[in-house]
N, C-alpha and C positions, 0 to 999 in steps of 0.2 A: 890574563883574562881571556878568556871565550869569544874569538871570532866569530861574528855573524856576516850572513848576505847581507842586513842591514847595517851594522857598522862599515862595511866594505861601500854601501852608496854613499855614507858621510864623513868619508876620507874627503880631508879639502875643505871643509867648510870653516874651521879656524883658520885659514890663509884668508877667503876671500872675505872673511868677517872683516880681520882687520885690516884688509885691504880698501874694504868701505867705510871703514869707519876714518883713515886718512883722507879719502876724496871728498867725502860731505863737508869737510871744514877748508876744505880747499876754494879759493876767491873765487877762479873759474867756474868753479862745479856749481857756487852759493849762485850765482849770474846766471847761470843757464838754468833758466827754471825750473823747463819739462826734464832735463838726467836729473838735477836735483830731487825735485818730488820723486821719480823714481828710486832714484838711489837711497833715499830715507824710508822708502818704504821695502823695499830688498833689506836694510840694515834690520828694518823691526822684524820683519818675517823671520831672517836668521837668528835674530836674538830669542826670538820664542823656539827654535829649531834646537839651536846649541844648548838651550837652556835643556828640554825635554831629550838632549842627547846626551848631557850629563847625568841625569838621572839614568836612564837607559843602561848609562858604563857602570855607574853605580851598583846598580842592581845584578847586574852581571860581575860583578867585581863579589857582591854581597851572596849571591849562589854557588860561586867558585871557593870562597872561603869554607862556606857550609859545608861544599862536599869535599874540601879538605880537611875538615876537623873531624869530620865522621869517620875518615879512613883512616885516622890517624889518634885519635883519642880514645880513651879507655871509659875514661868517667862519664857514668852514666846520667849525671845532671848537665854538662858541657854538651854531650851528645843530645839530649834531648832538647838544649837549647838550639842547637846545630840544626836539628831536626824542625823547627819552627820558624829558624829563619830560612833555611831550603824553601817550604810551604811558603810563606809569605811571598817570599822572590819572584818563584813559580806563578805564584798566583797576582801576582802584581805587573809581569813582563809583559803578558799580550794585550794589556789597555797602555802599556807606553807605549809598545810595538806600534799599533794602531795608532797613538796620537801624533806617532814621528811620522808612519805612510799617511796621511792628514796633509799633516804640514809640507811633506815633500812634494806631492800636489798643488803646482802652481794653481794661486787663487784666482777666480777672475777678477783680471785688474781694475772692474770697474767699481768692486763691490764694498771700496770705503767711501765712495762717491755718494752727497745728497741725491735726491730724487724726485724728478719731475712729475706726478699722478697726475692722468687723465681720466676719468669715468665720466661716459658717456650713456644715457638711457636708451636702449635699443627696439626689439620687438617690447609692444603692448604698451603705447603710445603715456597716456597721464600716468599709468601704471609704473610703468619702467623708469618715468623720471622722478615719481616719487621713492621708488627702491634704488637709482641712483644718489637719489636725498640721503638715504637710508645708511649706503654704503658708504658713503663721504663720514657721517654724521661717526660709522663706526670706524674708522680708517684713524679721523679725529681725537677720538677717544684713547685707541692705542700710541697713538703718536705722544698723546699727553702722560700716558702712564711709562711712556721710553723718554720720558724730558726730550722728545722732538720738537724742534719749531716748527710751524705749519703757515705758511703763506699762500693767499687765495691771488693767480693772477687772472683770472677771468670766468666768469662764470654765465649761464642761461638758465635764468629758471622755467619751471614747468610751470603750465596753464592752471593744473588743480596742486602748485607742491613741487616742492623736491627742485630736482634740475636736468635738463637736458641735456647742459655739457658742464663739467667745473674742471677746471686746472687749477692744481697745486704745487706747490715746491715743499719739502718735508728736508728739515735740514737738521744733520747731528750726527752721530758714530755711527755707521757701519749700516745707513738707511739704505741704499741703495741693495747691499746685500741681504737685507731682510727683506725687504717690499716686492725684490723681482719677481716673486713668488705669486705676487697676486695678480698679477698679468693674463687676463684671457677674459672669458666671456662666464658674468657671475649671473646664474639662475634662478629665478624665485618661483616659489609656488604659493598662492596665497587666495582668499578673498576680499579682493579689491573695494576700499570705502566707496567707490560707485556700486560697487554691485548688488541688487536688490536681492538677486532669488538667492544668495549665498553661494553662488558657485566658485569651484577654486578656480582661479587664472594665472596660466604661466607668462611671465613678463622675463623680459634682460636686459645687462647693462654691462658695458663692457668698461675693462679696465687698461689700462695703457700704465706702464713703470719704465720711465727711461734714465740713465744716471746724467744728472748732469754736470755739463762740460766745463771744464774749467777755458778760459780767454786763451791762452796759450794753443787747447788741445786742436781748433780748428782755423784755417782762416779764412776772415769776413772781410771784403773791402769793405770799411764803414762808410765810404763817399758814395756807394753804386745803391746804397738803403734809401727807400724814397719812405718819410715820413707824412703823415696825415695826424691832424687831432681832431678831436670833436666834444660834445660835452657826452660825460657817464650822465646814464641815465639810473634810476629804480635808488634808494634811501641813500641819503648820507649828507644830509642839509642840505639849504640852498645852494651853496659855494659850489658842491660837485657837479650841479646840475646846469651852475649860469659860466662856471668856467672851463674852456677845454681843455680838461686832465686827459683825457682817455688819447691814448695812441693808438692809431696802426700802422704797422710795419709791412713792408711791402720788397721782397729780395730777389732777383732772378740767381738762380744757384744750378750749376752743371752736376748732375749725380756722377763720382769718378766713375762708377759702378756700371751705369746703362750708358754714359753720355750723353743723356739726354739732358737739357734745361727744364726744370721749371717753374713757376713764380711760387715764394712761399710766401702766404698772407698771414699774422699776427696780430691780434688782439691784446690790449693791454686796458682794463680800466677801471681795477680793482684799488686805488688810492687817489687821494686829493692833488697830488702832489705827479706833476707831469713828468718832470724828468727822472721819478723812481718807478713811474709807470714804462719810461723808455729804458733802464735799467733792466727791469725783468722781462720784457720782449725781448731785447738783447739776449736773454739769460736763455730764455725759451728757442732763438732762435740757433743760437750756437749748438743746444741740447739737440734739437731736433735734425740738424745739418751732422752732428756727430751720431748718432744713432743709424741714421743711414749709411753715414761712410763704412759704420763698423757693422752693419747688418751683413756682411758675406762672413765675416768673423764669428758672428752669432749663430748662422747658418750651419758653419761648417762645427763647430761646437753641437749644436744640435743633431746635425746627420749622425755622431759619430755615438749618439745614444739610443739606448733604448726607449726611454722612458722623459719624456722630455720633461722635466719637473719646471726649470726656470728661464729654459731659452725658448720654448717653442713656439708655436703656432699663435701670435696671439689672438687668431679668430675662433681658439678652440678652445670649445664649453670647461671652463675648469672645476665650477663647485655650483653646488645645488642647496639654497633656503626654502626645506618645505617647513611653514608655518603652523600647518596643522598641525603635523607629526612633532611639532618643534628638534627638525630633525638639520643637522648640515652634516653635507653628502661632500668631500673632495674627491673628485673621479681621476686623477692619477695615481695616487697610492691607495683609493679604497680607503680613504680615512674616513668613517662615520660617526659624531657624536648628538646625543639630546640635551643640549642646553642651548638653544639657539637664541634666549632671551641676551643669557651673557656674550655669545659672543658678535652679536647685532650691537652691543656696550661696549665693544674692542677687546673682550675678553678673545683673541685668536693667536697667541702666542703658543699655545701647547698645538695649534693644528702647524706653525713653522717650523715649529720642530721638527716635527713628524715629516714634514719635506724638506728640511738639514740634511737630516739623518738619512732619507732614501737617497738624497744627489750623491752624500759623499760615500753610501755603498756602491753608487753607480760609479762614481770616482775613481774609486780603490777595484771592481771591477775592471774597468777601461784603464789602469794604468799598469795592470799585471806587475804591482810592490811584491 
């Protein structure tokens, strides 16, 4: 069979397969949490590797035949069979090529992790928090159409609508690696139900996608956490209103990073029920103390691109809802399409694609496969 540069990087990978597939059943390994999760998740990576590197030999195996029966057969039906599995092979090798350089590209390891959403309404005061309404409302919709869970742990609503801050948790397969994408600062152009003369007005709302942390990944002394309740206020019968469900969290935390201290405040009062309210501040806080620890890790991920599709800036303008035009603009790849009804309905699945497809050309770019 035909030597490649690519079969020459996946010499080795049948050794360390089954090298991990003894340690994961092993008592120590099942014990220590964090190499555990790792380790089963390196196990399923190489199983999709090996799998796609089978086929890969296959086909290489199925090209080399071809062009031995041609050199070597007379019969002009065998030959022209020979002749169509060549074509076929040919034309089949450089989409497994590509899906093996893919896979050999460490994933970011945060990206089977749930995910924390934050949107917040920015410039253009009732405006922005009702387009943060707007963007929840669509975020929701997609979430539903991925069988995501969606859990609300705190929210502000807006004076006319909408909100001016909501946190959420979105939990299921591979949300964290879909969602980071929508991270920066979402634009609208519209005319505002205040507005009399009909003029259009630009409003914002920024979006925050952090993965969250599993209890293991950071440590919290839970004795140094000083607790407050109070009662939730705004719908949800008497009960939430005359008893104190709502928590807050209150944590002095040393950034490893600046060394600096400083206090993180936490809101929790999105349930009846107190101690699942002190649950998801817990959840939130662990998220948010890990996101910082790994922010120089995100940084340096980011410097090393051109095109910042999912780590960058998150104070930078990422995508533009003009209403009129029923147009939506994404301004890192120049993706523009007019259906802005469906995807304000969570129809934005073909615009993630579309920044899939450009990271991991930047990927395959930056790793010179």
């Amino acid at each position: 069979m035909t030597t490649t540069p690519l079969l020459q990087r996946l010499e080795g990978l049948d050794a360390r397969f089954e090298e991990i597939s003894t340690l994961i059943t092993d008592p120590a390994v099942i014990a220590d949490k964090k190499r555990y999760v790792k380790l089963n998740k390196e196990y399923k990576d190489l199983e999709r590797l090996l799998a796609a590197t089978g086929q890969y030999r296959k086909t290489l195996a199925d090209i080399d035949d071809a062009k031995q029966l041609l050199e070597s057969e007379s019969d002009e039906e065998l030959r022209e069979m020979a002749k169509e599995e060549l074509e076929a092979g040919n034309a089949k090798l450089p989409h497994i090529e590509e899906e093996i350089k893919l896979l050999l590209i460490p994933e970011d390891p945060e990206d089977s992790r749930n995910a924390i959403v934050e949107i917040r309404g920015g410039t253009g005061g009732d405006e922005a928090a009702l387009f943060a309404g707007d963007l929840f409302r669509m975020y929701a919709k997609y979430c539903e159409s991925k069988d995501w869970k969606v859990d609300v742990s705190s929210s502000s609503e807006g004076a006319a609508g909408g909100y001016k801050e909501i946190i959420f948790t979105v939990s299921g397969n591979n949300v964290y690696g879909t969602l980071k994408y929508e991270s920066g600062v979402h634009r609208v152009q519209r005319v505002p139900a205040t507005e009399t003369q009909g003029r259009v007005h630009t409003s914002a709302a920024s979006v925050a996608v952090l993965p969250e942390a599993e209890p293991f990944d950071v440590e919290i002394n839970e004795g140094e956490i000083k607790w407050d309740t109070f009662r939730s206020g705004g719908a949800g019968g008497q009960n939430v209103n005359k008893v104190e469900s709502g928590v807050r969290l209150r944590y002095m935390w040393k950034n490893p990073n600046t060394g600096e201290t400083e206090e993180i405040l936490i809101e929790c009062t999105e349930t009846r029920d107190q101690p699942k309210n002190k649950e998801r501040a817990l959840t939130r806080l662990r998220s948010f103390i890990y996101d910082k620890e790994h922010q120089k890790y995100i940084d340096d991920i980011a410097s090393r691109r051109k095109t910042l599709v999912s780590t960058g800036d998150r104070s930078a303008k990422i995508r533009t809802y003009n209403y009129p035009q029923g147009r939506i603009t994404d301004h890192r790849i120049g993706y523009t399409i007019y259906n802005l009804a469906a995807f304000m309905d969570g129809d934005i699945q073909d615009c993630i694609d579309h920044l899939i497809v450009a990271e991991n050309a930047e990927k395959l770019k930056a790793s010179e496969i």
